[in-house]
Every structure is written in structure tokens, then in C-alpha cells.
LOTIFI-946318 format. One line per 10 residues: number of its first residue (from 1); their letters; for each residue x, y, z of N, C-alpha, C, O, CB. Coordinates in steps of 0.2 Angstrom, whole numbers, plus 5000, padded with zeros to 4 digits. Glycine has a CB too. Layout:
// residues N
NUM) a) X/Y/Z/X/Y/Z/X/Y/Z/X/Y/Z/X/Y/Z  ...
END
This chain:
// residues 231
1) xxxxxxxxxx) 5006/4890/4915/5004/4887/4921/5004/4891/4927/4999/4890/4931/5009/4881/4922  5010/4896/4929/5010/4898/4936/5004/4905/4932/5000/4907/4937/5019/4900/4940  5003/4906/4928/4999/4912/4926/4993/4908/4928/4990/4911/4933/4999/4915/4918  4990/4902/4926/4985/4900/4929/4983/4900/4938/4979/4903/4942/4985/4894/4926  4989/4897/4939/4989/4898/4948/4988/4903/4950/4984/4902/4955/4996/4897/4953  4989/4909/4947/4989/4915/4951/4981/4917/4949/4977/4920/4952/4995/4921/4948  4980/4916/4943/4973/4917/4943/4967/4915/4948/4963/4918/4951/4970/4915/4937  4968/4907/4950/4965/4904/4951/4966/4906/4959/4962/4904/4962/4966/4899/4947  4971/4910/4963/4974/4913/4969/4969/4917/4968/4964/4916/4970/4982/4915/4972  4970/4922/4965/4965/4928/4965/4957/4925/4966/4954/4925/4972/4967/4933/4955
11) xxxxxxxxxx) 4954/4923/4963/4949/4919/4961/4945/4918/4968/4940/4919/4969/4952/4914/4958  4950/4914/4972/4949/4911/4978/4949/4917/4984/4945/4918/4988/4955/4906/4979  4955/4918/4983/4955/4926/4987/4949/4929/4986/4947/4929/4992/4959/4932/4984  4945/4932/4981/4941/4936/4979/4935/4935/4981/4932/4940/4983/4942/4937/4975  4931/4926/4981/4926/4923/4985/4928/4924/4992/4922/4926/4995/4926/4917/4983  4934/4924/4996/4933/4921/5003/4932/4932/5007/4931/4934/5012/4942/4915/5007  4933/4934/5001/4935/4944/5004/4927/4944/5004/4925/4946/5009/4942/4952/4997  4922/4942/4998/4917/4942/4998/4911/4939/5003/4905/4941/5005/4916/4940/4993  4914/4934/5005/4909/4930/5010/4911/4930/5017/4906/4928/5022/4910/4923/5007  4918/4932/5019/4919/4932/5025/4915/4935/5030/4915/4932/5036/4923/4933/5026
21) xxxxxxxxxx) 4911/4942/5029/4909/4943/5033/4901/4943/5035/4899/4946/5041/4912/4946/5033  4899/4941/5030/4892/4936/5033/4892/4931/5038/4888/4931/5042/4890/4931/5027  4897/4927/5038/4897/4924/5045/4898/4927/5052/4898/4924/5057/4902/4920/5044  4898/4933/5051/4900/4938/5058/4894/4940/5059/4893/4942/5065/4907/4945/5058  4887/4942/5054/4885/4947/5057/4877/4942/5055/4872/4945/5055/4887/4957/5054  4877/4935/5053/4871/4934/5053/4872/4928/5059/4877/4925/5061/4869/4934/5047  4863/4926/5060/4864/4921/5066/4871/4915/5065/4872/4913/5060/4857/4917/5066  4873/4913/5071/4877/4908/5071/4875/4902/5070/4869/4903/5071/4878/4907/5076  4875/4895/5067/4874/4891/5064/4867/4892/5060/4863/4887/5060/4876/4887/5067  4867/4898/5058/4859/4897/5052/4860/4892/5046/4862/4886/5047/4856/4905/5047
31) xxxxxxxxxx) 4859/4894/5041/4857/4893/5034/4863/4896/5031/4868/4893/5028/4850/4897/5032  4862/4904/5033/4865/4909/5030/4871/4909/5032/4875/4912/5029/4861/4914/5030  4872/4907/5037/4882/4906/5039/4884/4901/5038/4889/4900/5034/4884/4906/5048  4881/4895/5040/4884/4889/5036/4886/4889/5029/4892/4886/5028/4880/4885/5035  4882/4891/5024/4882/4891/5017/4888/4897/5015/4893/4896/5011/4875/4893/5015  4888/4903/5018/4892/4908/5017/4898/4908/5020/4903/4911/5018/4890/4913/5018  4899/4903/5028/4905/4901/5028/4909/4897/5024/4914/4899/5021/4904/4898/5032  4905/4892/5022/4909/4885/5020/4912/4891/5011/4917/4889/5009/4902/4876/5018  4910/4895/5008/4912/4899/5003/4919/4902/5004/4924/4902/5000/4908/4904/5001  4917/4905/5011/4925/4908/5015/4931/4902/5014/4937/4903/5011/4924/4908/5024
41) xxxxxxxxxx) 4928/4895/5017/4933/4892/5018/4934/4888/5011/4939/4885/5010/4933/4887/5024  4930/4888/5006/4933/4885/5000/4938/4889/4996/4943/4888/4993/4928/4884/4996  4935/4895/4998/4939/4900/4994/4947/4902/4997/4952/4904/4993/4935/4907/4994  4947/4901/5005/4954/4901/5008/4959/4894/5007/4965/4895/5007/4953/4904/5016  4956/4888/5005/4959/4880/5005/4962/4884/4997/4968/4885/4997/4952/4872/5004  4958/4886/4991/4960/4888/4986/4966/4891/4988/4972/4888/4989/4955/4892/4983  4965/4898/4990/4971/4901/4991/4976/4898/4994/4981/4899/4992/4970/4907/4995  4976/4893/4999/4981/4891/5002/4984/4887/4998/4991/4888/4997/4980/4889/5007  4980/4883/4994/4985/4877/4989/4989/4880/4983/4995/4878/4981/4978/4871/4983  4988/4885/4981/4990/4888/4975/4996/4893/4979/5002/4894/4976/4982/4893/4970
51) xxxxxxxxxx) 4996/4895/4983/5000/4899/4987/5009/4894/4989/5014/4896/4989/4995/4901/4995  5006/4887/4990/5009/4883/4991/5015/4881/4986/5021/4880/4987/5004/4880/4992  5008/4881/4979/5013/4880/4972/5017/4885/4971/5023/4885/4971/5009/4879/4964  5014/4890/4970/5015/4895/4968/5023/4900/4972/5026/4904/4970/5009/4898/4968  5022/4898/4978/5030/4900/4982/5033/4895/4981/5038/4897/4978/5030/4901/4990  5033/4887/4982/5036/4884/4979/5042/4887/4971/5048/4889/4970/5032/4879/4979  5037/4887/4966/5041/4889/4960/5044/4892/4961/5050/4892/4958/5040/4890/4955  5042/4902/4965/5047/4906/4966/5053/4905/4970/5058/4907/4968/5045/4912/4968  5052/4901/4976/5060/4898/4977/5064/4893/4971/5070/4893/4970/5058/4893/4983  5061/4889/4969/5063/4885/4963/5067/4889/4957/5072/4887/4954/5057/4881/4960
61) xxxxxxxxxx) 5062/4894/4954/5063/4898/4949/5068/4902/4951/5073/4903/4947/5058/4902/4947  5068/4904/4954/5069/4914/4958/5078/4912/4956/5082/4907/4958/5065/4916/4971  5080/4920/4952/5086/4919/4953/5091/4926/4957/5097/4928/4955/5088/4917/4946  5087/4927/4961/5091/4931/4968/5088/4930/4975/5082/4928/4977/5091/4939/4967  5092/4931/4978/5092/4929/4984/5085/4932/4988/5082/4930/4992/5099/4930/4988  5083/4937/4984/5077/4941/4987/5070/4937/4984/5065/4937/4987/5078/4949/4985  5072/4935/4977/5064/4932/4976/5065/4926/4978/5061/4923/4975/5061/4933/4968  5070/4920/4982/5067/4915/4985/5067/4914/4993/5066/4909/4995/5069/4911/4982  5068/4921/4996/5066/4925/5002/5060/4923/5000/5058/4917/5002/5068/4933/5003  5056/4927/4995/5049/4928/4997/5047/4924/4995/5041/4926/4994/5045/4932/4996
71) xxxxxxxxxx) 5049/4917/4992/5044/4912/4992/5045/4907/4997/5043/4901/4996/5044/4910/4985  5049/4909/5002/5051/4907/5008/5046/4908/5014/5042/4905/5018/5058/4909/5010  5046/4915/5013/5039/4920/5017/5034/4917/5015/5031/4915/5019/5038/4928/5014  5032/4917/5009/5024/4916/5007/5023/4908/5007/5017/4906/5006/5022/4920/4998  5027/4903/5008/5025/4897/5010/5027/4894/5016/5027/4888/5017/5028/4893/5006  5029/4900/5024/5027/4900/5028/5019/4903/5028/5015/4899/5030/5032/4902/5031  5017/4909/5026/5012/4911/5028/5006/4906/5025/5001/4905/5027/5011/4917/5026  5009/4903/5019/5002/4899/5018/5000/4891/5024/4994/4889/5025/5003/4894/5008  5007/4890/5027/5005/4884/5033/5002/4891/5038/4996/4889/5040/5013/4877/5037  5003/4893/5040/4998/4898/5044/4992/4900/5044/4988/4900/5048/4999/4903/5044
81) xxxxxxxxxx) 4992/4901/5037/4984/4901/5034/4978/4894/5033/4972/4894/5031/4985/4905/5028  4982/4890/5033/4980/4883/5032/4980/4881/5038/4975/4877/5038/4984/4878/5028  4983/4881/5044/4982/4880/5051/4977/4884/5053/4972/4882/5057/4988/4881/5055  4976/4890/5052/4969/4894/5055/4962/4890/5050/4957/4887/5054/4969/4904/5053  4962/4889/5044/4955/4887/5039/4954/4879/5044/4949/4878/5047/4958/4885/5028  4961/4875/5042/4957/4870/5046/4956/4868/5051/4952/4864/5053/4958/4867/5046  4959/4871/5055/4958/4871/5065/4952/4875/5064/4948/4871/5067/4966/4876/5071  4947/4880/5061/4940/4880/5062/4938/4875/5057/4932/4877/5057/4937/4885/5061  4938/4871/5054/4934/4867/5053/4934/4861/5055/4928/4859/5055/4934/4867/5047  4940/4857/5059/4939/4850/5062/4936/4852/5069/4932/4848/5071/4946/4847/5064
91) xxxxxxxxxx) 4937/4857/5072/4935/4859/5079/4926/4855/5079/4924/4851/5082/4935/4869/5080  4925/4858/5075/4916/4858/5074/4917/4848/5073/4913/4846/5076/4912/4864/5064  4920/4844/5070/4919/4837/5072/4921/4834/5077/4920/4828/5078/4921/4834/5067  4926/4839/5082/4928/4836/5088/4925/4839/5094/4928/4839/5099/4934/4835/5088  4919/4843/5093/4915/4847/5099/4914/4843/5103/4915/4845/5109/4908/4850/5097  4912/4837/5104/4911/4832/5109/4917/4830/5115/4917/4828/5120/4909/4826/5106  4921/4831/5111/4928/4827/5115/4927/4830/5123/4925/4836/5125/4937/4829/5110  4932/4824/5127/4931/4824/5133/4937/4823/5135/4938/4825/5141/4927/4821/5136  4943/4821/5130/4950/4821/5131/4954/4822/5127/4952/4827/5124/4952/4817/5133  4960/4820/5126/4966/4824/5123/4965/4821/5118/4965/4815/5118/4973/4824/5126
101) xxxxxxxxxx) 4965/4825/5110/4965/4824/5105/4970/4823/5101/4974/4828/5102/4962/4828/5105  4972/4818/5096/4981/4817/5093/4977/4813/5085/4978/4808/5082/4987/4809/5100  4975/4817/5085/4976/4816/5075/4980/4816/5073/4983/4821/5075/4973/4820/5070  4986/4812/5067/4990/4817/5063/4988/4823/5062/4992/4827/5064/4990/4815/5057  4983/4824/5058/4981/4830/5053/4982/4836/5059/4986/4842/5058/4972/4829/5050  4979/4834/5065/4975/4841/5070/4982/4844/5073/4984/4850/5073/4968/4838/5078  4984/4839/5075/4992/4842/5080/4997/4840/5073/5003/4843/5074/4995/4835/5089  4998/4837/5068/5003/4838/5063/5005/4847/5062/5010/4850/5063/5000/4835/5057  5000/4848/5059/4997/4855/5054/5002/4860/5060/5008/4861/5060/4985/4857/5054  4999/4861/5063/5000/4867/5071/5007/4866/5073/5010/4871/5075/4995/4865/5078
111) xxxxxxxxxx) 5010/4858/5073/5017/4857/5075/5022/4858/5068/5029/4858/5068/5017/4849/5079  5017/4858/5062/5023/4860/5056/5025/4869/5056/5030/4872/5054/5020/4858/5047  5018/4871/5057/5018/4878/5059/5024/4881/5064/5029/4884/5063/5010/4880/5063  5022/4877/5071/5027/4879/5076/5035/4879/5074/5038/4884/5076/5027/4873/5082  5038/4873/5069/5042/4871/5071/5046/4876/5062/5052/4876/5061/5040/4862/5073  5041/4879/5059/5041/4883/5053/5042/4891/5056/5046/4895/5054/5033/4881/5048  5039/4891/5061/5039/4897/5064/5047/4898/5066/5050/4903/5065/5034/4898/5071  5050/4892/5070/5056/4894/5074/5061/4894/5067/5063/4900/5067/5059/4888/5081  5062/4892/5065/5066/4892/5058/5065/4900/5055/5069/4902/5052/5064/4884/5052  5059/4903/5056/5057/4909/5052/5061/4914/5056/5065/4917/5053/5048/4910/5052
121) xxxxxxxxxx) 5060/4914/5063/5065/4918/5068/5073/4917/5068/5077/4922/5067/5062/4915/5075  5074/4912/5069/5080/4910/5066/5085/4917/5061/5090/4921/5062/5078/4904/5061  5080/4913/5055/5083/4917/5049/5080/4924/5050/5085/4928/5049/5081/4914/5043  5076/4926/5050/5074/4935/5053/5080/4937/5059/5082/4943/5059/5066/4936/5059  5081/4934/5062/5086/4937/5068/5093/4936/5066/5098/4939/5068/5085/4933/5076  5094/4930/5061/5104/4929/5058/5101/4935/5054/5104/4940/5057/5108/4920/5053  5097/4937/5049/5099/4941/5042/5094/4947/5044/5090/4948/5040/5097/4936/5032  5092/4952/5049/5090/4957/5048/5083/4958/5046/5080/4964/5046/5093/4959/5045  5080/4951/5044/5073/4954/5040/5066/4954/5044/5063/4949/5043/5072/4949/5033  5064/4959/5046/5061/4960/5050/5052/4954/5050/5051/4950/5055/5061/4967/5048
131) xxxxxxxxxx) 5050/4955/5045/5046/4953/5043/5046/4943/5044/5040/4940/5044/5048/4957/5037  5050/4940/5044/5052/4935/5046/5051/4935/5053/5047/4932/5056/5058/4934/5044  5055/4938/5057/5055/4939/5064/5047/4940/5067/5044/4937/5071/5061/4947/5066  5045/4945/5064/5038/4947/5065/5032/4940/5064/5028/4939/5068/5035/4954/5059  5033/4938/5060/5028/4933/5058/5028/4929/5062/5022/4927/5063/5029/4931/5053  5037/4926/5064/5038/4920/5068/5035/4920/5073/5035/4914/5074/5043/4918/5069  5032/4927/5079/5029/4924/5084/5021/4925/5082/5017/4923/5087/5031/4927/5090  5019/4927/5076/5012/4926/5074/5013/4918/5075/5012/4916/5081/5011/4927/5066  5015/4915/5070/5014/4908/5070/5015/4905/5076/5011/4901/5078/5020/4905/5065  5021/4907/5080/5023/4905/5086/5015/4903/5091/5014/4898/5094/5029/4910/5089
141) xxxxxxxxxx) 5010/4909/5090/5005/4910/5094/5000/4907/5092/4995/4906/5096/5004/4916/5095  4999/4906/5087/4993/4901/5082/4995/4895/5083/4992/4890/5084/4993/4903/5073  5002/4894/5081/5004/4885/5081/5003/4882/5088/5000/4877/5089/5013/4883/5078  5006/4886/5094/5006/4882/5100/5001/4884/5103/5001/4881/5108/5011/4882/5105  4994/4888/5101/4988/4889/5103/4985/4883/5103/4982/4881/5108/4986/4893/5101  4984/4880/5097/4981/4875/5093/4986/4868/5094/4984/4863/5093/4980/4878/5083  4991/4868/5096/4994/4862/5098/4992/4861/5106/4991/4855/5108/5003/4862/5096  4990/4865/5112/4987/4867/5116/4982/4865/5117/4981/4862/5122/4987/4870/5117  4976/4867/5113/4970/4866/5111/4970/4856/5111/4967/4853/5115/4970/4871/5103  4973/4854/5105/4971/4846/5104/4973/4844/5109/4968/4843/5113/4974/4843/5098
151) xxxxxxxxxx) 4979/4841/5112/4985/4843/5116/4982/4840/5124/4984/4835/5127/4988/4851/5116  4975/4845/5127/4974/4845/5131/4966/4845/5134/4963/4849/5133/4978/4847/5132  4964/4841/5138/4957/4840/5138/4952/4847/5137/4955/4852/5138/4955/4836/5146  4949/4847/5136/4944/4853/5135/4942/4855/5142/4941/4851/5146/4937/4851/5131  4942/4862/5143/4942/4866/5149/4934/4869/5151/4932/4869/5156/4948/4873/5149  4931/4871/5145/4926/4871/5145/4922/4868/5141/4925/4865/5136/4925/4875/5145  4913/4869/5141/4908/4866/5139/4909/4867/5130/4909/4862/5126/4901/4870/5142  4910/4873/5130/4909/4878/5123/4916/4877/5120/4918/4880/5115/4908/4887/5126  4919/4873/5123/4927/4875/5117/4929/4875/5112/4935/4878/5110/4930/4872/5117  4924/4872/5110/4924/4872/5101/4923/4876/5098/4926/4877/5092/4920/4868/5098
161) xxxxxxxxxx) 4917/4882/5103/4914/4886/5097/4919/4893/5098/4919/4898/5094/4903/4888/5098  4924/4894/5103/4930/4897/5106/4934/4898/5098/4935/4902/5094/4934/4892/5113  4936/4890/5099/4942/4887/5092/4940/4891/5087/4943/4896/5084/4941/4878/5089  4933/4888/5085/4929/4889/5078/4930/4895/5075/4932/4897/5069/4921/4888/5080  4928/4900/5082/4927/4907/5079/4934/4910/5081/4934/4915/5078/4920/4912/5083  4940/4908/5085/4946/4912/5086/4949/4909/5079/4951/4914/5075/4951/4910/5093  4950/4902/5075/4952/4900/5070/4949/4904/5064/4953/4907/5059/4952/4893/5070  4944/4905/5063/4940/4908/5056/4942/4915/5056/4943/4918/5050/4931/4907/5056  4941/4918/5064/4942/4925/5064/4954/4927/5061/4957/4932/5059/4938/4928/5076  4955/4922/5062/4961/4922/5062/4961/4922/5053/4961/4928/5050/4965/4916/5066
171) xxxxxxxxxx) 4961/4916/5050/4960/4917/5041/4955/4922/5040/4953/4921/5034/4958/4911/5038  4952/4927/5042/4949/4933/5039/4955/4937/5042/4955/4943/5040/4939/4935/5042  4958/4936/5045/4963/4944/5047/4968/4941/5040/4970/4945/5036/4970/4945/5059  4971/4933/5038/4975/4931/5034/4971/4935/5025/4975/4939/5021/4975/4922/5035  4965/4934/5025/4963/4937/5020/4961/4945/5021/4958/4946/5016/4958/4933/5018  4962/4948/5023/4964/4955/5023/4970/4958/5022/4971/4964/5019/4962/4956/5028  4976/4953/5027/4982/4953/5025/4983/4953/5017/4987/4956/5014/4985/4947/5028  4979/4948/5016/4985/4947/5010/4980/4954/5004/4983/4958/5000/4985/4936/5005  4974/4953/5005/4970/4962/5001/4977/4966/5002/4981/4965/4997/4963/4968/5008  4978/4970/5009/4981/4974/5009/4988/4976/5003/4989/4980/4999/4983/4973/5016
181) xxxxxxxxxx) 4991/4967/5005/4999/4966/5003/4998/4968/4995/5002/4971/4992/5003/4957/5005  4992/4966/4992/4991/4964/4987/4991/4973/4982/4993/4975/4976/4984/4959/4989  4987/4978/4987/4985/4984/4987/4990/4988/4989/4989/4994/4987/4980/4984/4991  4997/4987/4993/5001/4991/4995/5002/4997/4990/4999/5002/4991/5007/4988/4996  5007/4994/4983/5007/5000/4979/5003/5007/4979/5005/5013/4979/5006/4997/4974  4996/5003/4980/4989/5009/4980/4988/5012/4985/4983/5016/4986/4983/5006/4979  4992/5011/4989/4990/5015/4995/4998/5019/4999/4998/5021/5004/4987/5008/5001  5002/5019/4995/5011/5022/4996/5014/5019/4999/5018/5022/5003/5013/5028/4999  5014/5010/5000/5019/5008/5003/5021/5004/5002/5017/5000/4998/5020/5007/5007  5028/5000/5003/5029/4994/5000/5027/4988/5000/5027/4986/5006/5033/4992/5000
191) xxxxxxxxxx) 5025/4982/4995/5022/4975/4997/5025/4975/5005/5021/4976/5010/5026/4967/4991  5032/4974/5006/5033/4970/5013/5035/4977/5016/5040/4980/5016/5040/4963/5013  5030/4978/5018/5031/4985/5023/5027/4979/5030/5023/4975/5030/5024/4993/5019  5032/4982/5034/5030/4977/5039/5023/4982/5041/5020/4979/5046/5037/4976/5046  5020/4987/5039/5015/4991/5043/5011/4988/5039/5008/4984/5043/5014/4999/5044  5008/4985/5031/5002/4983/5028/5002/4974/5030/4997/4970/5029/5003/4985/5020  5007/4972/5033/5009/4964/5035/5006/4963/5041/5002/4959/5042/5018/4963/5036  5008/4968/5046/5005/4967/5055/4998/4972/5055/4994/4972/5060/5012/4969/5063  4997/4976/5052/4990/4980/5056/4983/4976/5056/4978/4976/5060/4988/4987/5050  4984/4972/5052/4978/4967/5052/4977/4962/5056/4971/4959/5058/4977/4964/5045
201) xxxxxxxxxx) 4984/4960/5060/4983/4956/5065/4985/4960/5073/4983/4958/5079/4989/4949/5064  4988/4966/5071/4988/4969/5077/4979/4972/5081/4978/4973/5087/4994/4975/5075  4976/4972/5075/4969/4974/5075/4964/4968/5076/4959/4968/5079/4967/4978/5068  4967/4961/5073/4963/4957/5076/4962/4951/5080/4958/4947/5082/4962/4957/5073  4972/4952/5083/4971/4947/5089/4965/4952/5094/4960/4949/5097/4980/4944/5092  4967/4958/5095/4964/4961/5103/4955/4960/5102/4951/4959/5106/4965/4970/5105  4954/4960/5094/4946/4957/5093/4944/4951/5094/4938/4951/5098/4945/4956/5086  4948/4946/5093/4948/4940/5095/4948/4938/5103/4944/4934/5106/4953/4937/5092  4952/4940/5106/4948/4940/5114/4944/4943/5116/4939/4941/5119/4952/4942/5119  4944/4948/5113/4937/4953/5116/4930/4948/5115/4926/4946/5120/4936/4961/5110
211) xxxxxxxxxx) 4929/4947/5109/4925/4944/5106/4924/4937/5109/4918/4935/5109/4927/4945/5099  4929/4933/5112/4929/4928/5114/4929/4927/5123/4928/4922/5126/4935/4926/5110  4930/4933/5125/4927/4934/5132/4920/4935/5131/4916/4931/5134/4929/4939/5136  4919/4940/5128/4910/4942/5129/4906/4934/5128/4901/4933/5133/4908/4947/5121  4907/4930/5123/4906/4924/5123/4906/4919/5129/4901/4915/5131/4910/4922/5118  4912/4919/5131/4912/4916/5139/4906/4917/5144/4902/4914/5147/4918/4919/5144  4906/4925/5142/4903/4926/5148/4894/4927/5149/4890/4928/5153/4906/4933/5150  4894/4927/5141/4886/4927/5140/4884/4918/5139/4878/4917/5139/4884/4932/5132  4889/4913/5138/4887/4906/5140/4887/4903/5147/4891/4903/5151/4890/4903/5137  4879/4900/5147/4876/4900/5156/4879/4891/5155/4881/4888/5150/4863/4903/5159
221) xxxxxxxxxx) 4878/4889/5160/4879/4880/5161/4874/4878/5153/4875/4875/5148/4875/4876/5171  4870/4881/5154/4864/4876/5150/4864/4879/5142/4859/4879/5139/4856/4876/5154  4868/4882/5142/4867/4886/5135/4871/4882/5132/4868/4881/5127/4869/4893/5134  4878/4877/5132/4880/4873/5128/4876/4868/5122/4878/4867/5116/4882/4870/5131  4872/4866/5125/4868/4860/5124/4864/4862/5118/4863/4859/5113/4864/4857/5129  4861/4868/5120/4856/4872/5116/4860/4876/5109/4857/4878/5104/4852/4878/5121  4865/4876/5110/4870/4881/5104/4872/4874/5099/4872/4873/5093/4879/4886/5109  4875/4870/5104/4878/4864/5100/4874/4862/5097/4875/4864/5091/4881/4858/5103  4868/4860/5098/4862/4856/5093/4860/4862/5088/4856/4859/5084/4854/4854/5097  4862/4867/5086/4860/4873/5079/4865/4872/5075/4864/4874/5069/4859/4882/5082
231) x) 4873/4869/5078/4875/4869/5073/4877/4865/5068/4879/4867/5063/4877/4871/5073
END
């Protein structure tokens, strides 16, 4: 059974490492991004569900304190990675909104993150483990971004397509993450080497603004209207 989970993680993994970056370098809501998006996010929902089971049992199973650490770790990182997949995908059904947004689902997700993050810090800062500590203001910055985000009226025209592309660009730094973790051995360092864990977000939060000013600043008043109807 868990042999299957892992296949079937791999599997998912392996579609979303393939498709993700079609959405970055062809038009914005074509044919060809839509279609090769939605592969990304099927393939990261995959990863996340199985990630889910699958740290579950190694906490259930695990009979030292180190292997249900990490199935403590890896079922924090899967609500992380499940808060970036779906915070870009609801964004795009709530592009219209004109006020403050309160789904279960939208502000749940982000406030289990938050509230997963501080318990993650917690325990990184009582027991030493870095890696915990490190993550917790990941999460910390993703969960109360996106609780921010629903939380409070929309500041601009474009807000969504802000979300859209900071949330997707976030699960492509998660699915690189987990390449790397996956690849350590092959490369001389350890799975939880805190250097193969943060380089991929230390590389792609500063992408993510960059990327997400240039956007501001190349949308005029009237370009909303015209972008929103392509996608």
C-alpha cells in the first residue's frame, strides 16, 4: 500500500517538474497555459494527497523519534504546498470580488498553515532543529499573505492575476524543493540539508516580486478588463 503511495507521489511529481514551466514562457491564458497549467496542478494535488498519507504512516509507523520528526516535517510541508496549488486556483474564481472574502476553504487552508507554522517554530526553537525553524517563517509568509489577501478588499484592478502567478510561482519553488530533497544524495548532501530545503525559495521569493512588480507596472487602468476576459 504505502509502496503504491510513493509511486503514485513520484508519478505526480514527475508530471508537475514536466509541465510547470510551460506556463511561464508561453502566452498567459492561451490554450497552451491553461492546458499545461491545469497538468501542473493536477500533478501537485497528487503530490500533496499522497504526501499527506504518506507522512501520516511515517509518524504512525516510525519507531524513533527521528522518523516521526519527518513525517511531522513533510505533513507540514504538504499544507504549504496545498495552500500555494489552491490559493492559485480559487483566485481565478474570485477575480471579480470587491470585498472581503471568507470561504471556509480560502481562509481555512492559509489559517491551518499559519497556525501549523507557529507550532513548527515552537518545536525548531525548544529542540534545535533547524529546519523546522526555517520553514516556520516560510509558512508563516505564505499563510498570512494569503489570509491577507482573502481577509481584505482588493487593493488593485489586477489582484488576482498578482495571487495567481505569486501562488503557482510558489508550488513550482515546492516542486523543485522536493527534486532537489529528492536528489540530495546525488549531489553530496544530506536529504535535510537545510542548503537543498531553502535555495529554491531563497531564489524564488526575490523572483516573485520582481516578477510581480514588473506586472504592476506594465498594467495601465485599462488593461484589466482586456487581460481578465483571455482568461
Amino acid at each position: 500500500m504505502l509502496k503504491s503511495l510513493l509511486y503514485l507521489h513520484i508519478a505526480g511529481g514527475s508530471a508537475a517538474l514536466l509541465s510547470m514551466l510551460v506556463p511561464l514562457v508561453t502566452k498567459k491564458g492561451g490554450v497552451t497555459h491553461r492546458r499545461a497549467g491545469w497538468v501542473f496542478v493536477s500533478g501537485m494535488t497528487v503530490v500533496a494527497i499522497t504526501a499527506f498519507m504518506l507522512a501520516g504512516a511515517r509518524w504512525l509507523t516510525g519507531t524513533s523519534t527521528q522518523e516521526r520528526e519527518a513525517g511531522a516535517f513533510l505533513f507540514f510541508v504538504a499544507i504549504l504546498t496545498s495552500t500555494s496549488v489552491s490559493g492559485g486556483i480559487r483566485v481565478l474564481r474570485a477575480k471579480t470580488r470587491t470585498g472581503v472574502h471568507r470561504h471556509p476553504w480560502d481562509v481555512g487552508l492559509p489559517a491551518l498553515l499559519t497556525a501549523a507554522s507557529v507550532a513548527a517554530a515552537f518545536y525548531g526553537l525548544r529542540t534545535g532543529h533547524q529546519l523546522f525553524t526555517a520553514f516556520s517563517f516560510v509558512g508563516l509568509f505564505v499563510g498570512g499573505g494569503r489570509l491577507a489577501y482573502w481577509t481584505r478588499p482588493p487593493s488593485h484592478p489586477m489582484h488576482w492575476w498578482f495571487e495567481h502567478m505569486g501562488s503557482m510561482l510558489g508550488a513550482c519553488i515546492a516542486a523543485t524543493t522536493a527534486f532537489l530533497v529528492v536528489n540530495a544524495n546525488h549531489l553530496g548532501v544530506g536529504t535535510f540539508s537545510l542548503l537543498v530545503w531553502l535555495a529554491p525559495t531563497i531564489i524564488g521569493i526575490p523572483t516573485i516580486a520582481i516578477w510581480t512588480r514588473y506586472y504592476r507596472h506594465k498594467f495601465t487602468p485599462a488593461a484589466p478588463r482586456a487581460v481578465a476576459a483571455s482568461l
